[in-house]
N, C-alpha and C positions, 0 to 999 in steps of 0.2 A: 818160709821166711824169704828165696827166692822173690815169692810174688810180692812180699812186701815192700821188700826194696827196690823192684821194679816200679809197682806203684808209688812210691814216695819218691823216686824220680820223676816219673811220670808228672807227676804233681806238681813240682818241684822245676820241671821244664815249665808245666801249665801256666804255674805264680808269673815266672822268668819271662813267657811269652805276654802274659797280661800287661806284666809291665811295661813293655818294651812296645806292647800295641798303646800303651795310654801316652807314653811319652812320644810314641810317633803320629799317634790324634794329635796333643797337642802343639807338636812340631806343625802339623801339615795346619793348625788353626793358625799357629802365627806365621805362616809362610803367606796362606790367601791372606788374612789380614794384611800382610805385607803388600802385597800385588793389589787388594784395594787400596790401599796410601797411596801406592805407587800409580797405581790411573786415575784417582782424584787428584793428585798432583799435579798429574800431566794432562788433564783437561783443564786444570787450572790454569798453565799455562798456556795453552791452546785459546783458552778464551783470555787469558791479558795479554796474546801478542796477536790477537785478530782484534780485540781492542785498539790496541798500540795500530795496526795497519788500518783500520776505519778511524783515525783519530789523522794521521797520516795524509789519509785521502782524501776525508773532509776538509784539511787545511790547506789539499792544491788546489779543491774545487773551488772553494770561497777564497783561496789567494789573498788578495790584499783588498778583498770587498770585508764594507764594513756597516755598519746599521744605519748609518746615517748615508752609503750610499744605496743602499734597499729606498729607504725612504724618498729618495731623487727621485731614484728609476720609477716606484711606483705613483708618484706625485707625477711624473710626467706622462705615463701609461695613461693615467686616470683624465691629464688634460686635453691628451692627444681624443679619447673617447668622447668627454664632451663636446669637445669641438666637434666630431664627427656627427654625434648628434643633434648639435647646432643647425648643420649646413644639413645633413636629412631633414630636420624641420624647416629651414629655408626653403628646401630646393621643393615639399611637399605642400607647402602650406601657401608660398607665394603665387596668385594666380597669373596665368601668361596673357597678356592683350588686355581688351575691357572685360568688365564686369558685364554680365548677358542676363537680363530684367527679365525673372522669373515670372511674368505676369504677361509679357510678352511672348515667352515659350508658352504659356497655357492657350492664349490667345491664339497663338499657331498651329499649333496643337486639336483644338475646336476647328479651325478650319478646315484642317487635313481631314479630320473625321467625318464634318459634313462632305466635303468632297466627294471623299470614299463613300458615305450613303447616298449621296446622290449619284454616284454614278453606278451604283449597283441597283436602284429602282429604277434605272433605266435599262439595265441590262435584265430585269429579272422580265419582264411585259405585264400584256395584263390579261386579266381572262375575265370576260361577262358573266356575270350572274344573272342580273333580273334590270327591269324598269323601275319597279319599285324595291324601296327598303323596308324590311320588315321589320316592326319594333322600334323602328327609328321616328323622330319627331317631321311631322311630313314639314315640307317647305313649304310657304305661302305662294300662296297663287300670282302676288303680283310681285314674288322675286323670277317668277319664272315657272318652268316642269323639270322633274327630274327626267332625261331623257335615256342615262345609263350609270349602269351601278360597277364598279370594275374591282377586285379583289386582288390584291398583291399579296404573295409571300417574299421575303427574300429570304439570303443565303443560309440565315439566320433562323427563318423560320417568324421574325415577325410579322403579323398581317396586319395589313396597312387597307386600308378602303378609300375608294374614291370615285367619287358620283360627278359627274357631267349633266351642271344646272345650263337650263337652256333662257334663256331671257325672255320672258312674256312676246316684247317687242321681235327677236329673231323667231320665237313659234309663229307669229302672227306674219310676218314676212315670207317664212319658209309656208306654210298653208296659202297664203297671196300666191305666189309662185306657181303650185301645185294645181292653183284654181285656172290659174290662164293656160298651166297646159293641159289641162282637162279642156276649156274651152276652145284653144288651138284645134288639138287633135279631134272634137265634137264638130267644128265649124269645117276641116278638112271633108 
């Protein structure tokens, strides 16, 4: 019997502790419960008085500006740029001095270039080829003889040809010439 009233205390504490564990669950539930309220509370307030101080701040920063002076400031931003635009398109567009006739630069232009070729076939020389041209349409007899054929390149690499016509009349003088000093030097 001992053991049974041992064990029926036993038990009996067991109920005793169960209970006492259920009612301190749910003590400790409504305790966090609590401490949640109590930090949703308190961020509540955190965030309406950092509201309250951005609300504060915004109305030192804008002070006594109002919509209608936004709209000044930026009407005058906006005329000060055109203007400034204006006067870039004046100061780019207006030309300085006269007007310079672009037909007359071309013209000057063609000068400078012959210039410049001319004065580089005189720099390049000339080098003999032949007396006659081959393939070429011969010359008439009474414009003259061809007496040399001269081959240009210049810097450039264009070749240029030129022949040295002699005039009927100067062959027949230079041969006259050549007869009397033949006859000189014979009669010596």
């Amino acid at each position: 019997m001992f053991h049974f009233t041992a064990a029926k205390n036993a038990l009996r504490r067991k109920k005793l502790h169960e209970k006492t564990l259920e009612q301190t669950s749910a003590q400790i539930s409504q305790i966090e419960q609590q401490i949640y309220s109590i930090e949703a509370a308190n961020i509540n307030q955190e965030t309406l008085n950092a509201m309250k101080n951005a609300g504060k701040a915004m109305k030192e920063i804008h002070g006594g500006m109002t919509i209608d002076q936004v709209d000044k400031t930026m009407d005058e931003l906006r005329e000060q740029q055109q203007l400034g635009e204006e006067i870039a398109n004046a100061i780019t567009s207006a030309p300085l001095g006269e007007q310079i006739d672009e037909g007359e630069l071309e013209d000057e232009l063609e000068g400078l270039e012959q210039e410049a070729m001319d004065e580089r076939m005189l720099k390049t020389g000339t080098v003999p080829v032949s007396s006659e041209l081959v393939g070429a349409p011969r010359v008439p007899t009474s414009a003259g003889k061809l007496s040399a054929l001269f081959v240009v390149c210049d810097e450039f690499g264009v070749l240029m040809v030129f022949c040295l016509v002699t005039s009927k009349k100067v062959q027949e003088d230079d041969e006259e010439e050549e007869l009397r000093k033949l006859q000189a030097e014979m009669a010596m």
